[in-house]
N, C-alpha and C positions, 0 to 999 in steps of 0.2 A: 504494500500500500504506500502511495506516495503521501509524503509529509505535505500537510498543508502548508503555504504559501504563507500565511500573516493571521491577524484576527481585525476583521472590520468591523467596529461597530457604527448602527444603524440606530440611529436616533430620532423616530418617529418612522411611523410603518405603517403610511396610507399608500398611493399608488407610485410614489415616487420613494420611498423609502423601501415599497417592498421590490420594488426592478431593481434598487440594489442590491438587496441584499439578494434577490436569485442570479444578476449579473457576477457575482462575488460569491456565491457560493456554488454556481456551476463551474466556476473557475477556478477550485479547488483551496479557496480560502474559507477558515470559521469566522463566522457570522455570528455577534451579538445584536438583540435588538432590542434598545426600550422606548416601549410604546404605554401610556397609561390606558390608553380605546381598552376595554377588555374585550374586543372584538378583531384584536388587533393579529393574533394566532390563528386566527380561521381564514381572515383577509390574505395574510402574508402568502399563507398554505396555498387558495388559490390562485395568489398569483406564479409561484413554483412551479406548480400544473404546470400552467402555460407557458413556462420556459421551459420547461424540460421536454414540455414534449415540441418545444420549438426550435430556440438557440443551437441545442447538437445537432441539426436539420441544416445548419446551415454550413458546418463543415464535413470535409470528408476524413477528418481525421478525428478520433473521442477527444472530449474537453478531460483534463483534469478531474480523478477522484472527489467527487463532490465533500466539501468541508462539513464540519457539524454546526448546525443551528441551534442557538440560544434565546430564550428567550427571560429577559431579566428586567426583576422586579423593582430595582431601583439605576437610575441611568448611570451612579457610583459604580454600579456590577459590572453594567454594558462598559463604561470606556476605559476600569482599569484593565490595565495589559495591552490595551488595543492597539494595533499597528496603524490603523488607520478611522478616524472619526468621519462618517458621513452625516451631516446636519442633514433633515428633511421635514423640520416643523413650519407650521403654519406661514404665510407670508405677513406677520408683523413685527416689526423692526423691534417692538419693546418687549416682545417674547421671544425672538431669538436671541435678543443681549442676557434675557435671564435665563437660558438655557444655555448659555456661553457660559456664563459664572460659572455655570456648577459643574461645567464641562473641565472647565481649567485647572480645577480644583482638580479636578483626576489625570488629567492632560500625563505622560511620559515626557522624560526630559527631550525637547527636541519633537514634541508633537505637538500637530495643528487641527486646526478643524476643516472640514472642507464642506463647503455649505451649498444645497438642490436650490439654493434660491432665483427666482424666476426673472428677479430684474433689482434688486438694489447691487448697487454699487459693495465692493468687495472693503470697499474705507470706510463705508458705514457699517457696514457688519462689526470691521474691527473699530469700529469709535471709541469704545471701553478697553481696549487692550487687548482684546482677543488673538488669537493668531489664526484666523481666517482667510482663506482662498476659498472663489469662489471656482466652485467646480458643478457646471451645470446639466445635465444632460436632458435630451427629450425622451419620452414615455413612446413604447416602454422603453426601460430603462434596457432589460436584457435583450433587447434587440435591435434597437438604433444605435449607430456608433457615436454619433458626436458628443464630445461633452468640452464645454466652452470654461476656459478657462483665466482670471482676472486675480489678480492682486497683485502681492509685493511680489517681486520678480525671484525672492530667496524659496519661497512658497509654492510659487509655481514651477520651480524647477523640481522642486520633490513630489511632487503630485503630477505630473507628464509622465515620467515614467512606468507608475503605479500604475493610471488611466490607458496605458498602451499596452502594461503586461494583461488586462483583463480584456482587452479585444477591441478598445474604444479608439475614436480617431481624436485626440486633444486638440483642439482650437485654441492657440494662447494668443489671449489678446494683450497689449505692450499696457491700451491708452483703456482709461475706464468710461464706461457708458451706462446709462442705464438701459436695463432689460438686455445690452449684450448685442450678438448681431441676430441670432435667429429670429430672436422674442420680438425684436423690432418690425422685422418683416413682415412676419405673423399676424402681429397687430396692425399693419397696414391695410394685408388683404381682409384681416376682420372688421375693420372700418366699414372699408368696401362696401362688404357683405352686408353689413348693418344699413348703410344709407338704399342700397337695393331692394333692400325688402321693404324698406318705411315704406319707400318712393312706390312701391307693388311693380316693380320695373324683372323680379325673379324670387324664383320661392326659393329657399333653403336647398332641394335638393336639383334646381337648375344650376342652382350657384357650384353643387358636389361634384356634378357633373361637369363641370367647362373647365375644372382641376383634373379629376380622375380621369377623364377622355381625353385630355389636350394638355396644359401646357404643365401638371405634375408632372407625366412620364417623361416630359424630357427634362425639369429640373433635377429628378432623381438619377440621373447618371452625367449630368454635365454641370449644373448647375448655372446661374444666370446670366452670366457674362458670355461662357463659350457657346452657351444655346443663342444667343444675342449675336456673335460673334459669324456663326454658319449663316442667322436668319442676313447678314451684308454680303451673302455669295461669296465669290473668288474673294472679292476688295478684305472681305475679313471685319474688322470692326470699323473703321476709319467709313467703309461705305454705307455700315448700319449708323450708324451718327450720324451720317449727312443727310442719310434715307428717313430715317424715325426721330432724329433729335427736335424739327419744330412739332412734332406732338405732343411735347410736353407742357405745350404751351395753347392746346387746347382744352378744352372745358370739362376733359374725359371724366377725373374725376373730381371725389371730394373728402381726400386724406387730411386735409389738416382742418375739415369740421366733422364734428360727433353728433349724429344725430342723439336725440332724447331716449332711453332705456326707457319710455313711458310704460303702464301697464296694458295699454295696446301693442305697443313695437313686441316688449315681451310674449305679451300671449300670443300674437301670431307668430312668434320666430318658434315657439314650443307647439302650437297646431301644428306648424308645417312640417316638424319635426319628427311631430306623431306621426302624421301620415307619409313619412319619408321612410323611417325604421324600426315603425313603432311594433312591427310583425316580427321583432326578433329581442329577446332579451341583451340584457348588456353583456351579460358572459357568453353569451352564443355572437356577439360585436366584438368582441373581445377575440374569441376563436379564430375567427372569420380574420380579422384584421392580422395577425399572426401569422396565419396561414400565407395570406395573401403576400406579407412583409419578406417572409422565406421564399417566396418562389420568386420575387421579384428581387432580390438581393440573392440569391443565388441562380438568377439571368445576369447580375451584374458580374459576378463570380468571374465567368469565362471568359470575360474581355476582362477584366479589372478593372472597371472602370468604378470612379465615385468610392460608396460603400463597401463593392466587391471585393475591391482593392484593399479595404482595411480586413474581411474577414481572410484573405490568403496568405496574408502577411501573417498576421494571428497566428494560422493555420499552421508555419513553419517553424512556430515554438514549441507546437503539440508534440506529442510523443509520439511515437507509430514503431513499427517493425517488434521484434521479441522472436520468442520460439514457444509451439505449442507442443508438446510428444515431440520435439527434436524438430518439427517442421518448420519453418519461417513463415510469422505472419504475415504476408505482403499487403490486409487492407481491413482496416478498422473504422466502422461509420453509424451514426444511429441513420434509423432509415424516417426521410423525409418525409413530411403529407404529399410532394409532389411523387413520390413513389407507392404511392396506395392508390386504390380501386373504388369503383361503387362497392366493392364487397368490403371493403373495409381493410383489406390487404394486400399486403407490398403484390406489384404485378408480375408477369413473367418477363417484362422488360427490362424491369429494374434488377430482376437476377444475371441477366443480360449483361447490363451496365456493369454490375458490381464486380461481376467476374473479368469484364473489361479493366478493373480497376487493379484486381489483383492480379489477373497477366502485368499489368502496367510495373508493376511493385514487383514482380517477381523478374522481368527484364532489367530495371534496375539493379536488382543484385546480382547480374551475372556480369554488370557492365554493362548494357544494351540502355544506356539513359538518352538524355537528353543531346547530350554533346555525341552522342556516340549517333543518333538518328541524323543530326544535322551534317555528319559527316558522312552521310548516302548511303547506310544502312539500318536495314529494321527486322522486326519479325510480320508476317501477315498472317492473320488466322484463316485457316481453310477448314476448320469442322469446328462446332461447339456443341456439347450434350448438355443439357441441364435436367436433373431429378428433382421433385420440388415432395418432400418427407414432411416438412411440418409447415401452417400458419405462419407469417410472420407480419408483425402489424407497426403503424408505424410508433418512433419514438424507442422500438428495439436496436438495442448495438449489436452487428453482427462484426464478426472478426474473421477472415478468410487465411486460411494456412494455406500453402501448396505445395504441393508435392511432387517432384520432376521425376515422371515417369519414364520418359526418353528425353537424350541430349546428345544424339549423335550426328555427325553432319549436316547435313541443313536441318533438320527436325527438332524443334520443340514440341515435346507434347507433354501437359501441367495436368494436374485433378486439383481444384479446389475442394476445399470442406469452409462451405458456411456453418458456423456458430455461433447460438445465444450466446448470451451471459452465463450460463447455466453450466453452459459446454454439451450442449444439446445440438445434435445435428439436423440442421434444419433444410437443407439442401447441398447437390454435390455439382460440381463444375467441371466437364474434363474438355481440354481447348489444345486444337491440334495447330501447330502452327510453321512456315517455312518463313526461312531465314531468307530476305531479297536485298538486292541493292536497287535500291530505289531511282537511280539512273534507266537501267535497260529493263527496270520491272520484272526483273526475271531473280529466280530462286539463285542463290552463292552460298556457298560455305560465310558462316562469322568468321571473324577476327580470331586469331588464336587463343588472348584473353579471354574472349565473351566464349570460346568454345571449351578451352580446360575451366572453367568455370562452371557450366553446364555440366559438362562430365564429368567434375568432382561431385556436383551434389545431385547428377542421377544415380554416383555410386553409394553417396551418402543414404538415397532413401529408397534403393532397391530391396525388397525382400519385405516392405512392409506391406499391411492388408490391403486384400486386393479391392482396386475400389469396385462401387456398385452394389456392394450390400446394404439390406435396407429396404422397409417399404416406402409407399410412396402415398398420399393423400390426393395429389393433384393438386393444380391452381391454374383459375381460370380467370381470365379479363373480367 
């Protein structure tokens, strides 16, 4: 069992205290939390669900041995020892200074606070002395990367690196702002929204929709400048400025006035509300939004682009490879919602995939990697068999060993064994495969390395059980 990481404690446990604490404790740190809510352990609870069966969905490698969870009865319990303090109480400035006090009082020599708060300035937080940085993140917490970060520059340098080991993208700002850069944005487009509805110009979900269908997908992997930048053609940005820069000087909007939160504006923005989502509880919005957040940050994934890019990086701190009975693991992964069925289970594609993954890992360890492909050689599969023995649904880790059955002259031919957690064998993989040079497309002997490689470890795991035993359950689309 790998040693946990630090102990964070979590200092209010609504929905921004409890993404961290499942950001931090799927990341293989203990987690203290003091919440006075006695509601506050059923909350947290739920919202763990939903990372766990989400967050490991987004890499292909297992997170860290999840830490142990505390919950304590006084905030003295939570923050002695703690490596790391996350503030997450209420947004008022005369109750975060009194929960500073008492924080400090426990504080380790050389420890600071780091505080979820939404838009006060990082000076005010410390006005009383505190040693506060402000480290911001959006909701959920265990699934968006950015976490915005402001104070004294000594502060922020110890708190970057923490915010990078648990998979986040740190935003360090130099200059202080209020609400930050996101929140600022945010509150722009919420302006917006608010003068459109007064005005009966778009309901609530015309507004959800001209984000979700149009111009979110593409701030989500470029963000506003370079999607700006394409919208000037060839010219680049210099042509969008000349092209779009007098519109800002029409009447488009009205960001710098606030319509009236009257008890009309409100009631229609909550009608329209109803009847936009009102057919789905908030933990079935909650699911749903999760889901949604994984498949689209793991389309970011394979370009790298934006988000993608922070979870691969992440990805290459993980731990991967080991030996299972003597075998090499080549590929360890929970199985994503994008890998599951109407029936409720992983498909026969995704065993497909998987096994693609673990030939990938098992070519690596003969030599056959990345620099060895770009150098105009590879393997090609020419047969795959898949047996499908047990259920597997998603949010399961499976772990894939292989076993080189043949390694002689052009011929690769591997048996995967998929495995629960359990060590339960849940399907078997056997991938025949010819070594080519990628120039004439035509089948070659490997390299000498990549082939006494092979043929050490078909010698290494000849003579063990022959595969294909076992029944089989079937699995159908």
């Amino acid at each position: 069992m790998t040693a946990p990481v630090g102990t964070a404690a979590i200092i209010g446990g609504g929905v921004i205290g409890g993404g961290w604490a499942a950001r931090f404790l799927l990341n293989g740190w203990n987690v203290t939390v003091f919440d006075p809510d006695p509601g506050a352990a059923r909350k947290i609870g739920a919202v763990l669900d939903r990372a766990r069966a989400s967050l490991p969905a987004l890499y292909d490698r297992p997170l860290p041995p999840e830490g142990t969870l505390s919950f304590c009865a006084t905030l003295e319990d939570a923050v002695q020892g703690a490596d790391w303090v996350q503030e997450s109480v209420s947004e008022r400035l005369e109750l975060k200074h009194r929960v500073y006090d008492q924080i400090v009082a426990h504080l380790p020599e050389g420890g600071f606070i780091a505080s979820s708060t939404s838009g006060f300035k990082a000076s005010d937080l410390a006005a009383n002395g505190a040693p506060v940085v402000v480290v911001h993140p959006f909701n959920p917490v265990y699934l968006l990367p950015l976490a915005e970060i402001t104070g004294a520059p000594e502060l922020r340098a110890k708190a970057l690196p923490v915010v990078q080991s648990i998979g986040m993208s740190p935003l360090e700002m130099h200059a202080e702002i209020d609400a930050f850069i996101g929140n600022r944005f945010q509150e722009t487009i919420w302006r917006e929204a608010l003068w459109m509805i007064k005005d009966g110009i778009a309901t609530t979900a015309q507004i959800d929709d001209a984000m979700r269908m149009g111009f979110g997908l593409r701030l989500a992997q470029m963000g506003l400048f370079e999607t700006y930048r394409l919208a000037g053609g060839e010219a680049g940005m210099a042509s969008y400025m000349e092209q779009f820069g007098p519109s800002l000087h029409w009447p488009w909007s009205k960001l710098t006035d606030v319509p009236d939160l009257d008890a009309a504006l409100v009631q229609a923005i909550s009608d329209q509300s109803d009847a936009q989502s009102g057919h789905m509880t908030i933990a079935q919005m909650e699911t749903l939004r999760d889901d949604n957040l994984v498949a689209i940050l793991r389309g970011l994934r394979r370009t790298g682009s934006g988000a993608g890019g922070v979870i691969t990086a992440h990805e290459e701190r993980l731990d991967t490879g080991g030996e299972i009975d003597g075998l090499p693991v080549t590929q360890r992964r929970a199985v994503p919602v994008t890998w599951t069925d109407y029936n409720g289970h992983m498909n026969e594609a995704a065993y497909l995939e998987l096994g693609t993954w673990a030939t990938d890992g098992m070519m690596k360890l003969v030599g056959a990697d990345d620099a060895y492909v770009a150098s105009g050689k590879s393997f090609f599969t020419v047969d795959t068999r898949i047996r499908y023995l047990e259920e597997v649904h998603r949010g399961a880790v499976l772990t894939a060993t292989t076993q080189v059955l043949e390694g002689a002259g052009k011929t690769m031919k591997l048996f995967h064994r998929i495995l629960k957690e359990d060590g339960s064998l849940v399907a078997t993989i056997e991938t025949l495969m010819l070594h080519t040079d990628l120039n004439t497309r035509r089948a070659c002997p490997p390299e000498p390395p990549v082939a006494e490689a092979l043929e050490t470890l078909a010698a290494a795991h000849a003579g063990r059980d022959a595969p294909g035993a076992g029944g089989s359950v079937g699995q159908r689309n």
